[in-house]
C-alpha positions as CSV (number, residue, x, y, z in Angstrom):
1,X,101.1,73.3,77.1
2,X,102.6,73.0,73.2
3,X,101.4,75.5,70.9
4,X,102.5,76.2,66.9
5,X,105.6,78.8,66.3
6,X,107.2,79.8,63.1
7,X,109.8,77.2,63.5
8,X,107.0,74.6,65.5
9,X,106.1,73.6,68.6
10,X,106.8,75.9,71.2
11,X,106.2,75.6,75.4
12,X,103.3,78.4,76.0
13,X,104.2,79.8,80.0
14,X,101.8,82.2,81.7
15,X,104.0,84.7,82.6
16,X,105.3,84.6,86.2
17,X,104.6,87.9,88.1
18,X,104.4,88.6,92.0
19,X,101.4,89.8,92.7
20,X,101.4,93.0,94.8
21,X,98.4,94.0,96.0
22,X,98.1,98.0,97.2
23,X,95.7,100.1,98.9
24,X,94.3,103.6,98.1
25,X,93.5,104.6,101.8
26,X,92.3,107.9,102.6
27,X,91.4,109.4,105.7
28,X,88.8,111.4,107.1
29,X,90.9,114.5,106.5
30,X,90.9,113.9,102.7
31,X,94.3,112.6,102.1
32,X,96.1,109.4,100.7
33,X,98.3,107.7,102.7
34,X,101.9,107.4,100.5
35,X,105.1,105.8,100.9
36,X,108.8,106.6,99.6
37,X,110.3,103.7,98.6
38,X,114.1,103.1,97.6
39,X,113.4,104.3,94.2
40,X,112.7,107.8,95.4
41,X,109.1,106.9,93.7
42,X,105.7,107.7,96.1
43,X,103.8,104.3,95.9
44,X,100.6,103.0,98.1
45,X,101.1,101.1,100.9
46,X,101.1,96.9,99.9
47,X,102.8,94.5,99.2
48,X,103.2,90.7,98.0
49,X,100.2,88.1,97.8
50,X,101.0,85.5,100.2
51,X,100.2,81.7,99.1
52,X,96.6,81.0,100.3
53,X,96.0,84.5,101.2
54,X,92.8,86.3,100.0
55,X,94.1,89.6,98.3
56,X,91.5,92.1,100.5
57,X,93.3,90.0,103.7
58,X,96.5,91.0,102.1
59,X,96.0,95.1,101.6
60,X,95.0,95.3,104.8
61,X,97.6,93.5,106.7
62,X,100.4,95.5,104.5
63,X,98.8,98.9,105.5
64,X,98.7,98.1,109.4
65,X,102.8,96.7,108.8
66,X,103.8,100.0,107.0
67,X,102.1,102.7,108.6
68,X,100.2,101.2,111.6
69,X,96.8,101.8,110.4
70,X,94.0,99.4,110.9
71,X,92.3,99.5,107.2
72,X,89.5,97.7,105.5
73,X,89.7,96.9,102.0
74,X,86.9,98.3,100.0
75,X,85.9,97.5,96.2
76,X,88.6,96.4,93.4
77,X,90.2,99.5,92.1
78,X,92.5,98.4,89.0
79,X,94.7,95.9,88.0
80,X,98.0,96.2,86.1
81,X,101.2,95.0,85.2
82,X,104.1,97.7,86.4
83,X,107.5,97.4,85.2
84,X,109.5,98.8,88.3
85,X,113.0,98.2,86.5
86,X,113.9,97.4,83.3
87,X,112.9,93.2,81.9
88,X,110.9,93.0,86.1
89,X,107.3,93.4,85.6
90,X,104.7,93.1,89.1
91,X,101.3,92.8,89.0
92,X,99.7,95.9,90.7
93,X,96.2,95.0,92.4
94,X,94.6,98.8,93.8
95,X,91.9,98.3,96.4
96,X,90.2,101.4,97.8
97,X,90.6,101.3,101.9
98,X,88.9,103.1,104.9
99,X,90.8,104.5,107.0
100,X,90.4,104.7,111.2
101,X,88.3,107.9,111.7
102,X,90.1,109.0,114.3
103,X,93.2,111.5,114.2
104,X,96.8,108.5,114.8
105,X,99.5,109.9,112.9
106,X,101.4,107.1,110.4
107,X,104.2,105.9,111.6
108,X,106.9,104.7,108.6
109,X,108.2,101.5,108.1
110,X,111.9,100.1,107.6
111,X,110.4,99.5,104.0
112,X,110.3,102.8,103.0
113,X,111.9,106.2,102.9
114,X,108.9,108.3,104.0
115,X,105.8,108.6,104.7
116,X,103.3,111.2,103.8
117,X,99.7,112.2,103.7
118,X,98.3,114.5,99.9
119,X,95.4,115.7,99.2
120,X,93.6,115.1,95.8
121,X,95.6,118.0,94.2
122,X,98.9,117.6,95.0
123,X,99.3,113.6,93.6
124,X,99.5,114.8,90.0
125,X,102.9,116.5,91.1
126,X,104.3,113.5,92.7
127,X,106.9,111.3,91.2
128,X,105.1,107.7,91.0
129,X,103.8,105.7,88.3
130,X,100.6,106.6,86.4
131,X,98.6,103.6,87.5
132,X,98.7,104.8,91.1
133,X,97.7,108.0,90.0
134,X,95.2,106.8,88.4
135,X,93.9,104.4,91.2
136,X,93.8,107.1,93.5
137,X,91.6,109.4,91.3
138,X,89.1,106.3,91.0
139,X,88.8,105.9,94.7
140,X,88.5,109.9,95.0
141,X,85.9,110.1,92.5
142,X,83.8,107.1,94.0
143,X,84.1,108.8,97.5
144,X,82.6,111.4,96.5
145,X,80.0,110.0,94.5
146,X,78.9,107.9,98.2
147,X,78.4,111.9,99.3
């Protein structure tokens, strides 16, 4: 596509992110499931939109490869465009997740650093971007409006 610049015609592009869809996935205890990556940064569980792949397909199958969990995506969360290092930009799709009901530990990945379980309260503390925080406070606050 040729659009008008200053100097003329320019190429338009649609800017070419990977897609990373994650999962806020919180279990019957109350907690989100996290994950250390290489950055020292918490982040939720997910990963990369494979070609032909439905994103809710996606989030589930990257929970179950990094922590073992069986999940279920739930409703659209948030969509954003994270810059993880300086001039690479990803775009974050959050999907709330159930989680089993029963009591099976995570188990971590060779992805990631650690793995950990927080309550509502302690993920303001944690070093990880702002739009996860802010995807887990949606899913929190829509759980507990299903009360």
């Amino acid at each position: 596509m040729i659009g008008e610049g200053r100097h003329g015609p320019v190429a338009l592009r649609a800017p070419k992110h990977p897609v990373s869809v994650k999962g806020v996935v919180v279990n019957a205890h109350g907690q989100v499931l996290l994950l250390k990556n290489e950055r020292q940064e918490w982040e939720l569980p997910g990963g990369r939109l494979e070609i032909g792949e439905q994103p809710e397909d996606c989030v589930a199958r990257e929970v179950g490869e990094e922590s073992g969990w069986k999940v279920t995506a739930g409703p659209l969360l948030d969509v954003w465009v994270y810059e993880p290092i300086p001039d690479r930009y990803v775009l974050i799709v959050t999907y709330g997740c159930t989680a089993p009901m029963n009591d099976i530990e995570p188990v971590v990945s060779h992805e990631h650093k650690e793995i950990g379980l927080f309550a509502r309260d302690q993920v303001p503390g944690l070093v990880m971007p702002q739009g996860y925080k802010d995807s887990i406070a949606e899913w929190f606050s829509r759980l507990e409006q299903k009360r």
